[in-house]
mmCIF file of the N, C-alpha and C atoms, coordinates in Angstrom:
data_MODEL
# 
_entry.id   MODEL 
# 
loop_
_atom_site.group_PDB 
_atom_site.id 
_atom_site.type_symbol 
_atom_site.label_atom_id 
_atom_site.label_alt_id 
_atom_site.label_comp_id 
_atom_site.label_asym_id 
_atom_site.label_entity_id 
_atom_site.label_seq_id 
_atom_site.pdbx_PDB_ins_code 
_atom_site.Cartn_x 
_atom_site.Cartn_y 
_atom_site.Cartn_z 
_atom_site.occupancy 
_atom_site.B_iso_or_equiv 
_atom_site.pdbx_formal_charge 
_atom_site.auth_seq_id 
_atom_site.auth_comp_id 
_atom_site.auth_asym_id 
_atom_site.auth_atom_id 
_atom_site.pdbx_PDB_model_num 
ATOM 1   N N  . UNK A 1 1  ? 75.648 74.178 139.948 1.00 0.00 ? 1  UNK A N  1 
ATOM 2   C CA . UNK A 1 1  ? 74.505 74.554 139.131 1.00 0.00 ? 1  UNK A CA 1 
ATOM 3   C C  . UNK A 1 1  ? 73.537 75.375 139.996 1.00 0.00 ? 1  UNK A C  1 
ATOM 4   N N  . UNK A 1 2  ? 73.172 76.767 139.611 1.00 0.00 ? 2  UNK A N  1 
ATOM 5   C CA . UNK A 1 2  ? 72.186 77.546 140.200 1.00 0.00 ? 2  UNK A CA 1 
ATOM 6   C C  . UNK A 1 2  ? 70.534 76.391 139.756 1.00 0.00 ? 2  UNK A C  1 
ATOM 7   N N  . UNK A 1 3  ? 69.968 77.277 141.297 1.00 0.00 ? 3  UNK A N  1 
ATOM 8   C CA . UNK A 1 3  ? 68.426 77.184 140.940 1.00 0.00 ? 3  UNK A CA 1 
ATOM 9   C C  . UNK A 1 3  ? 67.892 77.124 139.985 1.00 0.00 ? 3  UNK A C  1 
ATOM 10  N N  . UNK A 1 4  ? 68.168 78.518 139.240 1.00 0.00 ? 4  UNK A N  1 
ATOM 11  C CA . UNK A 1 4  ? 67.885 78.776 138.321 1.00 0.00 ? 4  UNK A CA 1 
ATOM 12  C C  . UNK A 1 4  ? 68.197 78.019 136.484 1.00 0.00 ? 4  UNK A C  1 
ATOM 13  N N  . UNK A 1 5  ? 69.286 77.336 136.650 1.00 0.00 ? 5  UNK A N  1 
ATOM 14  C CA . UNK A 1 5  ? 70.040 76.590 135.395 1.00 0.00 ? 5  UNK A CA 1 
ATOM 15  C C  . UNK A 1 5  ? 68.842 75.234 135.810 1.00 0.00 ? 5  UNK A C  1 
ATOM 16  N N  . UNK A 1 6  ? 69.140 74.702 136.769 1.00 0.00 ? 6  UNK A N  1 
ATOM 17  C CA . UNK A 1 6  ? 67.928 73.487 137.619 1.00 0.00 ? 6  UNK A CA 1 
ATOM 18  C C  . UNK A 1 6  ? 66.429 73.247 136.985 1.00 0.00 ? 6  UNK A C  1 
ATOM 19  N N  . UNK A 1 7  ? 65.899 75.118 137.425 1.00 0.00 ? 7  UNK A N  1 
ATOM 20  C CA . UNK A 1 7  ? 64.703 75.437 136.649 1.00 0.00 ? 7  UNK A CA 1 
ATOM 21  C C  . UNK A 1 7  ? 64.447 75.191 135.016 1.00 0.00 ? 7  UNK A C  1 
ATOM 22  N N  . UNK A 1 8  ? 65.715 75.926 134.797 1.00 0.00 ? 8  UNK A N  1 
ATOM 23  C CA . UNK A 1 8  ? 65.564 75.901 133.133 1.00 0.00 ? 8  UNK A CA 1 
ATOM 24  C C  . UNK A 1 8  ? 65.449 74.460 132.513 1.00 0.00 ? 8  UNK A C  1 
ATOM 25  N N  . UNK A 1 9  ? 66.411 73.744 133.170 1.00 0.00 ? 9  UNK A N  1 
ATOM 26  C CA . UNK A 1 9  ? 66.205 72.201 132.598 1.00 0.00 ? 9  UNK A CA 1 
ATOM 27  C C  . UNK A 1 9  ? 65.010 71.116 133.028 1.00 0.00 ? 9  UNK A C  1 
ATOM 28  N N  . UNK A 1 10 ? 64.619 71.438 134.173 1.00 0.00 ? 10 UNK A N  1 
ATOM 29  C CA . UNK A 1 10 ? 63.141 70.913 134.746 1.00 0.00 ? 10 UNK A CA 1 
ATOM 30  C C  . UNK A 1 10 ? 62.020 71.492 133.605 1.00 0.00 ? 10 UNK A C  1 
ATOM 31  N N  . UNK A 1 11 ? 61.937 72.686 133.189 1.00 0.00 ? 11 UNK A N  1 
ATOM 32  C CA . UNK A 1 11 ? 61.184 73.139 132.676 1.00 0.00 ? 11 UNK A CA 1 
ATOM 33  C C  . UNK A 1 11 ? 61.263 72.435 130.920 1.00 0.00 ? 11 UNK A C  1 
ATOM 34  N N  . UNK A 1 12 ? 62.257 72.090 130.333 1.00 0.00 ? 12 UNK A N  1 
ATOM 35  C CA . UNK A 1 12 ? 62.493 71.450 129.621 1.00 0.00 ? 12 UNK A CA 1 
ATOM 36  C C  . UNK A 1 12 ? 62.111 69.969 129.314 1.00 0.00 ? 12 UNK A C  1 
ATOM 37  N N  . UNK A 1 13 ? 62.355 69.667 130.400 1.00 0.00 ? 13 UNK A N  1 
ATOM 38  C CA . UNK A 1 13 ? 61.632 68.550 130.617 1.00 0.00 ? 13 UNK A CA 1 
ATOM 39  C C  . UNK A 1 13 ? 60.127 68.204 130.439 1.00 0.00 ? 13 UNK A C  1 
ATOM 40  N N  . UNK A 1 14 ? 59.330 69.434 131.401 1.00 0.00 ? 14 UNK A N  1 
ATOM 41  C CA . UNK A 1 14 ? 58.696 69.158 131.107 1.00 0.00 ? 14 UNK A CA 1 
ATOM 42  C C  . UNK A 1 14 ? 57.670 69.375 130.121 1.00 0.00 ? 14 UNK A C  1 
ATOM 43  N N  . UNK A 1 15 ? 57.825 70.031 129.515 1.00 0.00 ? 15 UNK A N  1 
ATOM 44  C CA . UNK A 1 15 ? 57.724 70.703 128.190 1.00 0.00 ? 15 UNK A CA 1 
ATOM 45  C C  . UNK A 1 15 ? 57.747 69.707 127.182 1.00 0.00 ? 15 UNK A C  1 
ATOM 46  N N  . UNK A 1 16 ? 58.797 69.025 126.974 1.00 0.00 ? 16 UNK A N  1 
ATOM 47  C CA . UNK A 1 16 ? 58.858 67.651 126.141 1.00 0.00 ? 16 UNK A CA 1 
ATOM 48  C C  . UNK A 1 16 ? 58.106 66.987 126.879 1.00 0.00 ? 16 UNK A C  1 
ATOM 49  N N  . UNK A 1 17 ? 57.666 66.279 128.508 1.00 0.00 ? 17 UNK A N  1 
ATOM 50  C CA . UNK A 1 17 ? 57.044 65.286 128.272 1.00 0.00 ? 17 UNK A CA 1 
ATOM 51  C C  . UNK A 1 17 ? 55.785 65.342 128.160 1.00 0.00 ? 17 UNK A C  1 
ATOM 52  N N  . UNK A 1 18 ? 55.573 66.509 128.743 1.00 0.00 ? 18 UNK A N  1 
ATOM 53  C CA . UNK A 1 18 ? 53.504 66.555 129.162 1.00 0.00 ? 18 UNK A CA 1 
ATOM 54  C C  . UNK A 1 18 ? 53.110 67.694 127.960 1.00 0.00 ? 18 UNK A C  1 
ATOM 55  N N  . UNK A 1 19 ? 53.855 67.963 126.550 1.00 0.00 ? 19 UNK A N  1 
ATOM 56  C CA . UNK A 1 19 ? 53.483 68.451 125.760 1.00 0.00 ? 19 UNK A CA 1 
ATOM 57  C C  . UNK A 1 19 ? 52.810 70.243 126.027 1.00 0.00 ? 19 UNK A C  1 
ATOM 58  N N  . UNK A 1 20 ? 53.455 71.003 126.595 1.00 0.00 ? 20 UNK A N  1 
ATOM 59  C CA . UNK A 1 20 ? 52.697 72.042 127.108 1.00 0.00 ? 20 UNK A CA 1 
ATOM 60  C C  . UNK A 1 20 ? 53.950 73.416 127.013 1.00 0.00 ? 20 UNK A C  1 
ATOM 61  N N  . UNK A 1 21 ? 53.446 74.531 126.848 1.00 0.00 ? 21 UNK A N  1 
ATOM 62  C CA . UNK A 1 21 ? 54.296 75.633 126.454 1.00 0.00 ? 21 UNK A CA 1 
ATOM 63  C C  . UNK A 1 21 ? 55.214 76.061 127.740 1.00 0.00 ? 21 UNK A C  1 
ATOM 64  N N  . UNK A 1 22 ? 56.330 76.196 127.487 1.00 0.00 ? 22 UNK A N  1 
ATOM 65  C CA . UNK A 1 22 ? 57.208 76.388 128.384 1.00 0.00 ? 22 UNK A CA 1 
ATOM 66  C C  . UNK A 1 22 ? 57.002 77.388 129.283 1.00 0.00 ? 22 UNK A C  1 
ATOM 67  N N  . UNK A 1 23 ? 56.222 78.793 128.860 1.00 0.00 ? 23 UNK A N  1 
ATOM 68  C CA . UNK A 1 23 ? 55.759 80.029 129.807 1.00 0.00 ? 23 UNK A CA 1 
ATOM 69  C C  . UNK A 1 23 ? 55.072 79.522 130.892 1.00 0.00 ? 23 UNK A C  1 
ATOM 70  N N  . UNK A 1 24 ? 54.365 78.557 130.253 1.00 0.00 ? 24 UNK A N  1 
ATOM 71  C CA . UNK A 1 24 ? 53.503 78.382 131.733 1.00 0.00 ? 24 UNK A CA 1 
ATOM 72  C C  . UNK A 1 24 ? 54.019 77.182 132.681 1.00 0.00 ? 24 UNK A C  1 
ATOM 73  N N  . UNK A 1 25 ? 54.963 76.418 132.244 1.00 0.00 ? 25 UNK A N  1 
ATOM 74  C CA . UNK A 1 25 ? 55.575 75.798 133.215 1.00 0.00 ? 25 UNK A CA 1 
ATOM 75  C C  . UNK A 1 25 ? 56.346 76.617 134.550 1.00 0.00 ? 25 UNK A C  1 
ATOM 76  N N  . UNK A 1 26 ? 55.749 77.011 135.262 1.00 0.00 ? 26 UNK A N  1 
ATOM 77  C CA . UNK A 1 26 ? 56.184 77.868 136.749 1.00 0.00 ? 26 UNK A CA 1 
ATOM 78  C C  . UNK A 1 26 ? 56.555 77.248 137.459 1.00 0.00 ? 26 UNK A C  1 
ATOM 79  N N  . UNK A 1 27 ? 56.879 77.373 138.565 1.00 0.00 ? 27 UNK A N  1 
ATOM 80  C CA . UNK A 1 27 ? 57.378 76.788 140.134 1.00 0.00 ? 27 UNK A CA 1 
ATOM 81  C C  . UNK A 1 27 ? 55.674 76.324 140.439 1.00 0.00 ? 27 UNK A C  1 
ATOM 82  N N  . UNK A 1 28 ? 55.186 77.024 140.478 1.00 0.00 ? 28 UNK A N  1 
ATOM 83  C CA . UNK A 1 28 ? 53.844 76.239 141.246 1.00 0.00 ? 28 UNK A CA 1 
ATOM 84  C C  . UNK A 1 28 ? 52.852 75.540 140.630 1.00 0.00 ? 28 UNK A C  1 
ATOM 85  N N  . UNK A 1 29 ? 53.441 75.044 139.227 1.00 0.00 ? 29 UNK A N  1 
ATOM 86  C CA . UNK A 1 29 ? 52.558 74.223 138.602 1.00 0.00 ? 29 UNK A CA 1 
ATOM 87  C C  . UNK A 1 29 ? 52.145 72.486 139.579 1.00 0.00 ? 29 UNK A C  1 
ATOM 88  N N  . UNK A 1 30 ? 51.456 72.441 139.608 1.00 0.00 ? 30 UNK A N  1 
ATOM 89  C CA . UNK A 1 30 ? 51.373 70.798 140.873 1.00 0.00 ? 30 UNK A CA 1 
ATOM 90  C C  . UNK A 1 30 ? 50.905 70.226 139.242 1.00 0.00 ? 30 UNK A C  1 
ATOM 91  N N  . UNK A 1 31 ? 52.378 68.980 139.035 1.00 0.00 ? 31 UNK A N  1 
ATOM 92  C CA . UNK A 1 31 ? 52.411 67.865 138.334 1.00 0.00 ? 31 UNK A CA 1 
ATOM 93  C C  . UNK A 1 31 ? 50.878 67.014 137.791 1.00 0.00 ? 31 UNK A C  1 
ATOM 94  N N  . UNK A 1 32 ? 50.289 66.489 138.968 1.00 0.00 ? 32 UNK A N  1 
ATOM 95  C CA . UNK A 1 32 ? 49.332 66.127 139.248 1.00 0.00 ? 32 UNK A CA 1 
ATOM 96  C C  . UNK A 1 32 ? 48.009 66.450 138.574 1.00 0.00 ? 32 UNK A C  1 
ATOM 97  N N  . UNK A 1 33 ? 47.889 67.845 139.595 1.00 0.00 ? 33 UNK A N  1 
ATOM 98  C CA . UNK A 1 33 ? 46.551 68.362 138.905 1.00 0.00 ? 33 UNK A CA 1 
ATOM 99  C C  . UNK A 1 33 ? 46.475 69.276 137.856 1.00 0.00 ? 33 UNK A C  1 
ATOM 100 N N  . UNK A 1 34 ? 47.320 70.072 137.660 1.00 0.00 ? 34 UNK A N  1 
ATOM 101 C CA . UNK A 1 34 ? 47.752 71.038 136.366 1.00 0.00 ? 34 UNK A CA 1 
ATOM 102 C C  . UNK A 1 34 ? 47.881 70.430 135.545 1.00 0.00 ? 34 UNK A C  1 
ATOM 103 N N  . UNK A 1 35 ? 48.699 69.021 135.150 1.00 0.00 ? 35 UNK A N  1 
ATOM 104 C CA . UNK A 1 35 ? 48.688 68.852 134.053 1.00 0.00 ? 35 UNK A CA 1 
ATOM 105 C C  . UNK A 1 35 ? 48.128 67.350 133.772 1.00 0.00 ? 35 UNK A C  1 
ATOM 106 N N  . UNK A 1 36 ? 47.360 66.658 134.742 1.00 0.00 ? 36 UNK A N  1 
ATOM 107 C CA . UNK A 1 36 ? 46.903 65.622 134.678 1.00 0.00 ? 36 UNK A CA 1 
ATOM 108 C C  . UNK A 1 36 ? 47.683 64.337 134.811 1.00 0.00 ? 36 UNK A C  1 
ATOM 109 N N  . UNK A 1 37 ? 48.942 64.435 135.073 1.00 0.00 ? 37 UNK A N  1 
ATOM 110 C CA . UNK A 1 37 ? 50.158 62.949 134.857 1.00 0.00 ? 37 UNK A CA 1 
ATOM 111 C C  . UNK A 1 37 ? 49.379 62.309 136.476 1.00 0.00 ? 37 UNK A C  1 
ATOM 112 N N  . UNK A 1 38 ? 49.394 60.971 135.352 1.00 0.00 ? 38 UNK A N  1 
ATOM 113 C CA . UNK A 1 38 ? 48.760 60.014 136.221 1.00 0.00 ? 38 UNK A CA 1 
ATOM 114 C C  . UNK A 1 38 ? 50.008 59.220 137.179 1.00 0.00 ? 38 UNK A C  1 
ATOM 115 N N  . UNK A 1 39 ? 50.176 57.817 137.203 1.00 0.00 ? 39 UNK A N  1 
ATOM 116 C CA . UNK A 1 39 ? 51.255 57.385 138.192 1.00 0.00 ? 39 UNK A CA 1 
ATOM 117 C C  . UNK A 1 39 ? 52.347 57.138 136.945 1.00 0.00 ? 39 UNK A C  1 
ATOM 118 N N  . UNK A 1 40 ? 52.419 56.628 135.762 1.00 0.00 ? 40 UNK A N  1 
ATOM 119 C CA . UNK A 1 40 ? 52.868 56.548 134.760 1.00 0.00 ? 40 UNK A CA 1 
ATOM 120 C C  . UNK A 1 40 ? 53.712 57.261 134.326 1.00 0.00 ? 40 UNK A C  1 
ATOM 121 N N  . UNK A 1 41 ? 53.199 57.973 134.268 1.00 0.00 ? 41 UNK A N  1 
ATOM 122 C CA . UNK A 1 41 ? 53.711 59.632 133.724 1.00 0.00 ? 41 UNK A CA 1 
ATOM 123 C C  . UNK A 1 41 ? 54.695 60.122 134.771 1.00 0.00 ? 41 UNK A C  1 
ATOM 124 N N  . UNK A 1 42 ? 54.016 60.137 136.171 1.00 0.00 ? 42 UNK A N  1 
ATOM 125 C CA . UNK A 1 42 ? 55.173 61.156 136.983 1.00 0.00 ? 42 UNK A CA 1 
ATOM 126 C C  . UNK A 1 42 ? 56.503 60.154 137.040 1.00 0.00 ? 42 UNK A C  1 
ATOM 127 N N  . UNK A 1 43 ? 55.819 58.754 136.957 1.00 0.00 ? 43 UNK A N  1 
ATOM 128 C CA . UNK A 1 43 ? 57.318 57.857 137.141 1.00 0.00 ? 43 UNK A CA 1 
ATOM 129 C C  . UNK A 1 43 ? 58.256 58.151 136.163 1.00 0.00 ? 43 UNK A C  1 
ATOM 130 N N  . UNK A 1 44 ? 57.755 58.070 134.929 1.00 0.00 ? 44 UNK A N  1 
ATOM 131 C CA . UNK A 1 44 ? 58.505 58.423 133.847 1.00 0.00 ? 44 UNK A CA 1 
ATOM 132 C C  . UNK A 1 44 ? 59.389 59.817 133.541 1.00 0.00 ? 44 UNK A C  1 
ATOM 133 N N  . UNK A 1 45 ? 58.695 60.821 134.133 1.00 0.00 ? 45 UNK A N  1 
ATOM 134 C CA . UNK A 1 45 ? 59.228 62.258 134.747 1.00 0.00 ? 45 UNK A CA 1 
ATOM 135 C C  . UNK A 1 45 ? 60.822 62.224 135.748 1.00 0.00 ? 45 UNK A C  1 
ATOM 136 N N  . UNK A 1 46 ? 59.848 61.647 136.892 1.00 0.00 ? 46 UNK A N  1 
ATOM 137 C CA . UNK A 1 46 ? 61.066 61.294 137.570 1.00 0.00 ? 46 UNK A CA 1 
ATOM 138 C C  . UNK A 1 46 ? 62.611 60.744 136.994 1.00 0.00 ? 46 UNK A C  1 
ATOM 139 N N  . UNK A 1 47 ? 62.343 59.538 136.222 1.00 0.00 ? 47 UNK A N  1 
ATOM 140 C CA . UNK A 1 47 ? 63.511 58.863 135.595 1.00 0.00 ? 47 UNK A CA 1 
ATOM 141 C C  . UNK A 1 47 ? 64.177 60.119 134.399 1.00 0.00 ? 47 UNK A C  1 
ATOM 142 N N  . UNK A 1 48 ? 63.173 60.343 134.008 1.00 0.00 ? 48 UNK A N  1 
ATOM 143 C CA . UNK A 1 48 ? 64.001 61.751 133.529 1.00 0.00 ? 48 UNK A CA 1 
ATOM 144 C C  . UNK A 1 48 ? 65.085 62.768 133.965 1.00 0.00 ? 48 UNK A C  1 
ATOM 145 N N  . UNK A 1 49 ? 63.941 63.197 134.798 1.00 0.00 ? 49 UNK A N  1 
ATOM 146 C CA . UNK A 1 49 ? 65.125 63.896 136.169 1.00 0.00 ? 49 UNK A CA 1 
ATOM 147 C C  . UNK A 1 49 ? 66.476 63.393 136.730 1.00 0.00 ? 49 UNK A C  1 
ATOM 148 N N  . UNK A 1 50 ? 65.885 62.121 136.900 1.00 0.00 ? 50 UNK A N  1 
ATOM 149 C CA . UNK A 1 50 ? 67.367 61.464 137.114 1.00 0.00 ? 50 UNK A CA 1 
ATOM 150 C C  . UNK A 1 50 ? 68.693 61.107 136.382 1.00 0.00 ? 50 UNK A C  1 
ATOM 151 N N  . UNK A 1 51 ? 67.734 60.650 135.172 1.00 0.00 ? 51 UNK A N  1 
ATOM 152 C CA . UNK A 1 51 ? 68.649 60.587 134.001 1.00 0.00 ? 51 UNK A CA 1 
ATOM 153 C C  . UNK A 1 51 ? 69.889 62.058 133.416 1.00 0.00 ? 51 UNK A C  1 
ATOM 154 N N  . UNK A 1 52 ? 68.600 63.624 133.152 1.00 0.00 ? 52 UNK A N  1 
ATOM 155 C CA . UNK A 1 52 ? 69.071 64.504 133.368 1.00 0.00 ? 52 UNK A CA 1 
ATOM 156 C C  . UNK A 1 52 ? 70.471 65.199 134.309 1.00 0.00 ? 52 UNK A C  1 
ATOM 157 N N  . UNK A 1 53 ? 69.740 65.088 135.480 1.00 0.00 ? 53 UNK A N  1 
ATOM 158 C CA . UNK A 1 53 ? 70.699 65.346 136.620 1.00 0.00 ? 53 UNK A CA 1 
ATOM 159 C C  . UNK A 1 53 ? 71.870 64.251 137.369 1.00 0.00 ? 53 UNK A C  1 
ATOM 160 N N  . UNK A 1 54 ? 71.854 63.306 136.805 1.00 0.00 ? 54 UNK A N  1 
ATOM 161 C CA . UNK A 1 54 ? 72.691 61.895 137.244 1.00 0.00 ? 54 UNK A CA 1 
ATOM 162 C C  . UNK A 1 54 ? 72.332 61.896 138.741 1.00 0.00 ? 54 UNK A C  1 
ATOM 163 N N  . UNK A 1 55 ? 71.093 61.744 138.872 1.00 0.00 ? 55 UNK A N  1 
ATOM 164 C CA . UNK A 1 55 ? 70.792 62.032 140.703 1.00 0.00 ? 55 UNK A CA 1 
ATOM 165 C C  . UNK A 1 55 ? 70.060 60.240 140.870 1.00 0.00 ? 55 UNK A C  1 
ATOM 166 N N  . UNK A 1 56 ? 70.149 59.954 141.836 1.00 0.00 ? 56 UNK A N  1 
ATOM 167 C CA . UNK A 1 56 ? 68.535 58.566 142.394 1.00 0.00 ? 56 UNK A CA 1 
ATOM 168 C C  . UNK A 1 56 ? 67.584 59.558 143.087 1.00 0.00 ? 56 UNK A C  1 
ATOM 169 N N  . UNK A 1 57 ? 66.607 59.536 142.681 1.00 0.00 ? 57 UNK A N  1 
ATOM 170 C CA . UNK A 1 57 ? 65.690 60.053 143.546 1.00 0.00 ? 57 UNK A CA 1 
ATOM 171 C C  . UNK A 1 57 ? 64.305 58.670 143.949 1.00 0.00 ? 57 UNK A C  1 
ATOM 172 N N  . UNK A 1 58 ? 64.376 58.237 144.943 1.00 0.00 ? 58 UNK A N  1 
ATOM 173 C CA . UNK A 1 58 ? 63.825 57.352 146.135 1.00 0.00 ? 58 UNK A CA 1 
ATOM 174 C C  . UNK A 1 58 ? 62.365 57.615 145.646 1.00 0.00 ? 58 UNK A C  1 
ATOM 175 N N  . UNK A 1 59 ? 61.448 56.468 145.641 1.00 0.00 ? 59 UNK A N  1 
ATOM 176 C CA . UNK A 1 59 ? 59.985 56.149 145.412 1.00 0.00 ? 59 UNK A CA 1 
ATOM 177 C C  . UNK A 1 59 ? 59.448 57.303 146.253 1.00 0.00 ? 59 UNK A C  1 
ATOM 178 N N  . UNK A 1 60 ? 60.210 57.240 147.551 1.00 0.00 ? 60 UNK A N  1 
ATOM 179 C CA . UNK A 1 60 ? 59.400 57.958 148.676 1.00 0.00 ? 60 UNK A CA 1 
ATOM 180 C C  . UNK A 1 60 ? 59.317 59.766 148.770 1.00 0.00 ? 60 UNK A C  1 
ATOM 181 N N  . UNK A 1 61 ? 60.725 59.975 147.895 1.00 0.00 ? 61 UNK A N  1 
ATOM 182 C CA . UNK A 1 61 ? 60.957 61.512 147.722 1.00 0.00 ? 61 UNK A CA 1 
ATOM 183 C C  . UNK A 1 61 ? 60.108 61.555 146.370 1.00 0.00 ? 61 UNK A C  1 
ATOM 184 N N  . UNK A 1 62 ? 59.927 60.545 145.151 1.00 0.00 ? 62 UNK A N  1 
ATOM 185 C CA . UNK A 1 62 ? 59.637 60.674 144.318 1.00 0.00 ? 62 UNK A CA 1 
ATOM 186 C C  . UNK A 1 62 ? 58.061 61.586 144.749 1.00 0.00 ? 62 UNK A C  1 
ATOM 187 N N  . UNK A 1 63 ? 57.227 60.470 145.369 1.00 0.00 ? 63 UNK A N  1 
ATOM 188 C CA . UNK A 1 63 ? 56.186 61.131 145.882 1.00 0.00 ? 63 UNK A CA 1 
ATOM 189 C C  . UNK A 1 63 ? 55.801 62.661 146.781 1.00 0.00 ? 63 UNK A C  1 
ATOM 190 N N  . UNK A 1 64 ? 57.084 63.221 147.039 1.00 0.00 ? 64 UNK A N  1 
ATOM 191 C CA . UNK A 1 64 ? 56.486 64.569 147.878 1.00 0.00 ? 64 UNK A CA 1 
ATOM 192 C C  . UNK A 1 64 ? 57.093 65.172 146.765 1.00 0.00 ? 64 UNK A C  1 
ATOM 193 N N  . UNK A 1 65 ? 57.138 65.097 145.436 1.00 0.00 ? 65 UNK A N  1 
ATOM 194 C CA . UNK A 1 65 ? 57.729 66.300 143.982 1.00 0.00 ? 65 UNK A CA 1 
ATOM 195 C C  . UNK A 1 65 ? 56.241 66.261 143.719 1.00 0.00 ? 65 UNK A C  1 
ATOM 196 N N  . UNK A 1 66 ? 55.296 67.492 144.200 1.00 0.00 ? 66 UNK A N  1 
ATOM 197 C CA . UNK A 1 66 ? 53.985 67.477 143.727 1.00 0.00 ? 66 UNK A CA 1 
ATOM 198 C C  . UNK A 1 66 ? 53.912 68.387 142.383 1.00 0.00 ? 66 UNK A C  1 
ATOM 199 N N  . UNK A 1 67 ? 55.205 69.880 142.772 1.00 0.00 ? 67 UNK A N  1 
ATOM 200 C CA . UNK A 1 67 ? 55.379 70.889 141.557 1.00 0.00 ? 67 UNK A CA 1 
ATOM 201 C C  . UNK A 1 67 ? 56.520 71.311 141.634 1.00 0.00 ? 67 UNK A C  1 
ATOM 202 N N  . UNK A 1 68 ? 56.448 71.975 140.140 1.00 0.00 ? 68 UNK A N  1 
ATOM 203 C CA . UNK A 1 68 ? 57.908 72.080 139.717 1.00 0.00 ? 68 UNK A CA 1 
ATOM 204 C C  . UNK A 1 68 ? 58.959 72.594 140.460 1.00 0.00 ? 68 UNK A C  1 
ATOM 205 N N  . UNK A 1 69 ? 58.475 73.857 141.908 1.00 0.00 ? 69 UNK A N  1 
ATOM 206 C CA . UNK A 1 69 ? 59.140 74.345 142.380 1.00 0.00 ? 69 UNK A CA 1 
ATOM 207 C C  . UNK A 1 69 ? 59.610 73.343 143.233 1.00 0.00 ? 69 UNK A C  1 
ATOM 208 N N  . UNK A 1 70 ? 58.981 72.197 143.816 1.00 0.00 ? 70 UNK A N  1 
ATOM 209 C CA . UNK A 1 70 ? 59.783 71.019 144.795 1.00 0.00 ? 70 UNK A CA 1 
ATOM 210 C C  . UNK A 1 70 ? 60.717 70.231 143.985 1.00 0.00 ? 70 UNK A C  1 
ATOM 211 N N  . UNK A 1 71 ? 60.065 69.525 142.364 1.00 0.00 ? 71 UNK A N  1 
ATOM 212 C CA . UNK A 1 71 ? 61.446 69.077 141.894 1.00 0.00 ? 71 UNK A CA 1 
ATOM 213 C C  . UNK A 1 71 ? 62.940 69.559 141.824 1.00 0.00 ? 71 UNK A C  1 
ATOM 214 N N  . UNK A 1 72 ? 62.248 71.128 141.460 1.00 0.00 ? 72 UNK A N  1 
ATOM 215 C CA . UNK A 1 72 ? 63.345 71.898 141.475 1.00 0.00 ? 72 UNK A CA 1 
ATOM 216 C C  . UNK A 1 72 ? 64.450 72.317 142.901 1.00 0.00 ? 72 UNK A C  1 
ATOM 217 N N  . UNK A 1 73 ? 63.612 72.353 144.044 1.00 0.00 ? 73 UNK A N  1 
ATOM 218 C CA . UNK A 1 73 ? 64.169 71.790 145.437 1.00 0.00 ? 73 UNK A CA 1 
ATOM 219 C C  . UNK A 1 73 ? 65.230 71.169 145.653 1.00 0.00 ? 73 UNK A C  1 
ATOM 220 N N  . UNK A 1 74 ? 64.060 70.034 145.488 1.00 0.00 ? 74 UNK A N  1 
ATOM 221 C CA . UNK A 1 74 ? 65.042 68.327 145.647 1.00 0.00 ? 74 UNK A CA 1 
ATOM 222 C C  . UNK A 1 74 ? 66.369 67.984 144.698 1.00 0.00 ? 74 UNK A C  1 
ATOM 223 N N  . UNK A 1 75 ? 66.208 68.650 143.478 1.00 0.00 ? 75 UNK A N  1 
ATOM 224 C CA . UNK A 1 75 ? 67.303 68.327 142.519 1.00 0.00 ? 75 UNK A CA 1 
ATOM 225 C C  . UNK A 1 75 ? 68.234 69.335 143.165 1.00 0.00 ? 75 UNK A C  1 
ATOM 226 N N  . UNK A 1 76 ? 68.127 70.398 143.148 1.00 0.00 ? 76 UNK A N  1 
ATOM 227 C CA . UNK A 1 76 ? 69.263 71.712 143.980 1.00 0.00 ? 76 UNK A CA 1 
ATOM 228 C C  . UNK A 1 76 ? 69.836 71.291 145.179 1.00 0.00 ? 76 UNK A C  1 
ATOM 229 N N  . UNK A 1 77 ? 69.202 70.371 146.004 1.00 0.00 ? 77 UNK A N  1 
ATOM 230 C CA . UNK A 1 77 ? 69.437 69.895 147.371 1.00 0.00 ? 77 UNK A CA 1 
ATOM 231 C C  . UNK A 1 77 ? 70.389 68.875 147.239 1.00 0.00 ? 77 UNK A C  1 
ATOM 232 N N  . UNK A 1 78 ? 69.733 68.197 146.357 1.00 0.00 ? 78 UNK A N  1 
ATOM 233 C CA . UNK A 1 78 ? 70.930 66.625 145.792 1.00 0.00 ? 78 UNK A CA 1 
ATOM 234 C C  . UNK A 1 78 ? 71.913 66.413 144.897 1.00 0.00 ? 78 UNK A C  1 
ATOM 235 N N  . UNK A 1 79 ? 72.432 67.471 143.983 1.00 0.00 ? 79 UNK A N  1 
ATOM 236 C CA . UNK A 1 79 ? 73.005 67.249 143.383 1.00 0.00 ? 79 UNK A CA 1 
ATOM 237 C C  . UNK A 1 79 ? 74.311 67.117 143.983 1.00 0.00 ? 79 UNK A C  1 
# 
């Protein structure tokens, strides 16, 4: 799977969860402060991702996915 296929489905994601138009979901959106997801939310993100990509991604990696371009990283790195 390219970067890019990675992107498209991250972006999907998040689009369904944090309710927001897909154009502006970029690589440098930061989770956090762009779109407000509290600890709740990114956990729930995460399990997504995982679910999505059949990946584990670790409490501890969970925490350095600040924006889309690092989820998108970490999922390209691990699959």
């Amino acid at each position: 799977m390219t970067k890019e296929e990675v992107l498209q489905k991250v972006r999907l994601i998040i689009t369904k969860h944090f309710d927001i138009e897909e154009e502006k979901v970029v690589e440098t959106l930061n989770i956090k402060e762009d779109l407000g997801a509290d600890s709740i939310s990114i956990m729930e993100f995460v399990l997504e991702l995982e679910d999505e990509f059949g990946t584990e991604i670790s409490d501890e990696d969970a925490e350095k996915i600040e924006t889309v371009g690092a989820a998108v990283e970490y999922i390209s790195a691990n699959l």
